[in-house]
N, C-alpha and C positions, 0 to 999 in steps of 0.2 A: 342464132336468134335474130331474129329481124324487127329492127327498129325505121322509124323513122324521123324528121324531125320537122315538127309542125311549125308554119308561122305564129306570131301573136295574135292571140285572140281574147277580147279586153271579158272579164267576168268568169276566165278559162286559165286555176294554176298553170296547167300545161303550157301554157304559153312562156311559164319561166322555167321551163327545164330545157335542156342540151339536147335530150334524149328523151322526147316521148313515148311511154311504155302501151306495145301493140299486144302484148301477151298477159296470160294472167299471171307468170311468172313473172314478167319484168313490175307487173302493176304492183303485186307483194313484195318485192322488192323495194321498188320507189316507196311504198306506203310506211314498210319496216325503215327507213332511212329518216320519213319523216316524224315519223313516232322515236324513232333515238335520240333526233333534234331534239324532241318535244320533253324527253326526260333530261336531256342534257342541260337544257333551261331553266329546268329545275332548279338540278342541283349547282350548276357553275357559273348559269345569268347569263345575260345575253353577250357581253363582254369579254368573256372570256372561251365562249363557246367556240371549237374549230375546228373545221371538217376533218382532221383527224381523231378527234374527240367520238365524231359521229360517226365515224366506222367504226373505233373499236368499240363502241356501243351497240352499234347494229351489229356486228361479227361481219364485217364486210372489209373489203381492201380499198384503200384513201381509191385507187382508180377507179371502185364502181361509184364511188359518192361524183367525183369530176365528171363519172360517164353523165351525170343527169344535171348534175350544179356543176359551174365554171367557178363558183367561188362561194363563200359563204353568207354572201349579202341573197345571193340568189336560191340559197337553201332557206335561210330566214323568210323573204318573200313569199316563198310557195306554203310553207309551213303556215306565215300567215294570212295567206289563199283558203287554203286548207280551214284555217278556224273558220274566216270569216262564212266559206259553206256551210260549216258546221252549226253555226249558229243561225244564221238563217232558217237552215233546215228543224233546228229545234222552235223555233218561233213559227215557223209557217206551221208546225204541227201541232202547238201550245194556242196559239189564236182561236181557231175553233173549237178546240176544248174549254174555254174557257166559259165561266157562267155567269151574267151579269151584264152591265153594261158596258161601250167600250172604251170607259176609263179604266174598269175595273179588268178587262181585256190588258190593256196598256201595263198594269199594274203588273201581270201576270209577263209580259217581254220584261220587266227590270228586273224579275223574278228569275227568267231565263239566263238573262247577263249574269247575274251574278253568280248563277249555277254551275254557267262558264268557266270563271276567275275559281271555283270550289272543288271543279271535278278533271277540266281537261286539261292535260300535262301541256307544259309550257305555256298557256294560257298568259297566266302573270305577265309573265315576260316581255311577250310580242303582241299579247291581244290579235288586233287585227291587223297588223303590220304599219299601219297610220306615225307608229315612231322609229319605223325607217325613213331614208334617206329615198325617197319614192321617184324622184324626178326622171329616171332612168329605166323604170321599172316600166312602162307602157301602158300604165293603171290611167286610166282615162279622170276618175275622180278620187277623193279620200274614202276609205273603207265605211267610215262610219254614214257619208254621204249615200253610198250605195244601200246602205243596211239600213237607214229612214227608209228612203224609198221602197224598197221591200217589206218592212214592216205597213207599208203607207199601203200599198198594195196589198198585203192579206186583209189589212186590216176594212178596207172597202169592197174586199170581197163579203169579209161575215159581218159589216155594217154598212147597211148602203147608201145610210144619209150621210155619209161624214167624205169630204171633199180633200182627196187624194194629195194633192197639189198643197194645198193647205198645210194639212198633217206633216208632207216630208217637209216644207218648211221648218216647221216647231219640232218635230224626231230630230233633224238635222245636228240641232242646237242641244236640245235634250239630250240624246245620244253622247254629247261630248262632256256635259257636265256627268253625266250619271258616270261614266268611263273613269273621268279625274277620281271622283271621291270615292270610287270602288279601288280603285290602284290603290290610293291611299290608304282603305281600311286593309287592305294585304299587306304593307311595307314592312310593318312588325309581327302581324297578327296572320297568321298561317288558316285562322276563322273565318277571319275579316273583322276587323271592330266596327261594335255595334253603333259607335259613337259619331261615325261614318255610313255606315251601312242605311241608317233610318231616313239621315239628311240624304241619302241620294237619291231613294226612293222615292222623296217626298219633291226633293229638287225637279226631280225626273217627271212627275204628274203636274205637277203645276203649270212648268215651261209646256208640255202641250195643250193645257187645260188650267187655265189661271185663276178658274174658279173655286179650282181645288184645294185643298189643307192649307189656306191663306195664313193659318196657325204656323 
């Protein structure tokens, strides 16, 4: 099997594995590792999670987990590489479907977040890796930093008056409070509590649009 192993490349999980997968058998491999991580999360939190955990979850030998991760900061990292694509990818494809104008567009990205934290395993957990220990990781800015900008980006693709620059500004911020009080409504509530869930939403529109539910 022939692998190789790529430099850093910022925006690119691969750039945090050992082992870059060149095949589609090593790629289902690395995928099935990171989906073990992802229920491991789940159930035993990010604390106690550990690359032998996530072999025998994946049905793999601790040596193919090391073939890709040197350790389990570096499995956590990719994993949450991994969301943060994920969610982009749901948001760039939610933005243009969306109907109304582009608050009500915006409305529809905290709708996506939180879909996030409701549907994809380990989610909770790691979110977008932002509460790792990043310094070492080669990540040029904080996740949520990148995910304004991208948001900022569809978002003046399907509205053309609204000032790119501007908006990652205010997502930037937005982004971070809406994050807080969605973790929050998870901590007991496996639902999310609503008690939470309403303030974030609302938190979330106003900080990019301060005209908004001033209520």
């Amino acid at each position: 099997m022939s692998e190789e192993v790529l430099p850093p490349a910022a925006g690119d999980e691969k750039r945090l594995l050992r082992n870059a997968p060149v095949q589609a058998r090593s790629a289902a491999r690395l995928a099935a590792l990171l989906d073990a991580a992802a229920s491991t999360l789940d159930d035993v939190g990010m604390e106690r999670l550990t690359t032998a955990l996530v072999a025998e979850r994946a049905g793999a030998s601790i040596g193919t987990v090391y073939r890709y991760f040197p350790d389990r900061v570096t499995l956590l990292q990719a994993l949450a590489e991994r969301n943060l694509q994920r969610l982009e990818e749901r948001i760039d494809a939610a933005i243009p479907e969306a109907v109304g104008s582009a608050l009500d567009a915006l409305g529809t990205v905290a709708d996506v977040v939180l879909d996030m934290f409701r549907t994809e395993p380990g989610f909770r957990s790691i979110r977008l890796g932002d509460v790792l220990d990043l310094r070492d990781a080669g990540r040029p800015e904080p996740a949520k930093a990148r995910l304004a900008r991208s948001i900022a980006d569809a978002m003046t693709v399907a509205y053309d008056d609204l000032d790119a620059e501007s908006l990652t500004a205010r997502l930037d911020i937005a982004l971070e409070v809406l994050d807080a009080l969605i973790t929050r409504a998870f901590v007991a509530d496996p639902a999310g509590d609503e008690r939470f869930l309403v303030p974030a939403r609302r938190a979330f529109l106003s900080l990019v649009d301060d005209r908004v539910l001033a209520a």
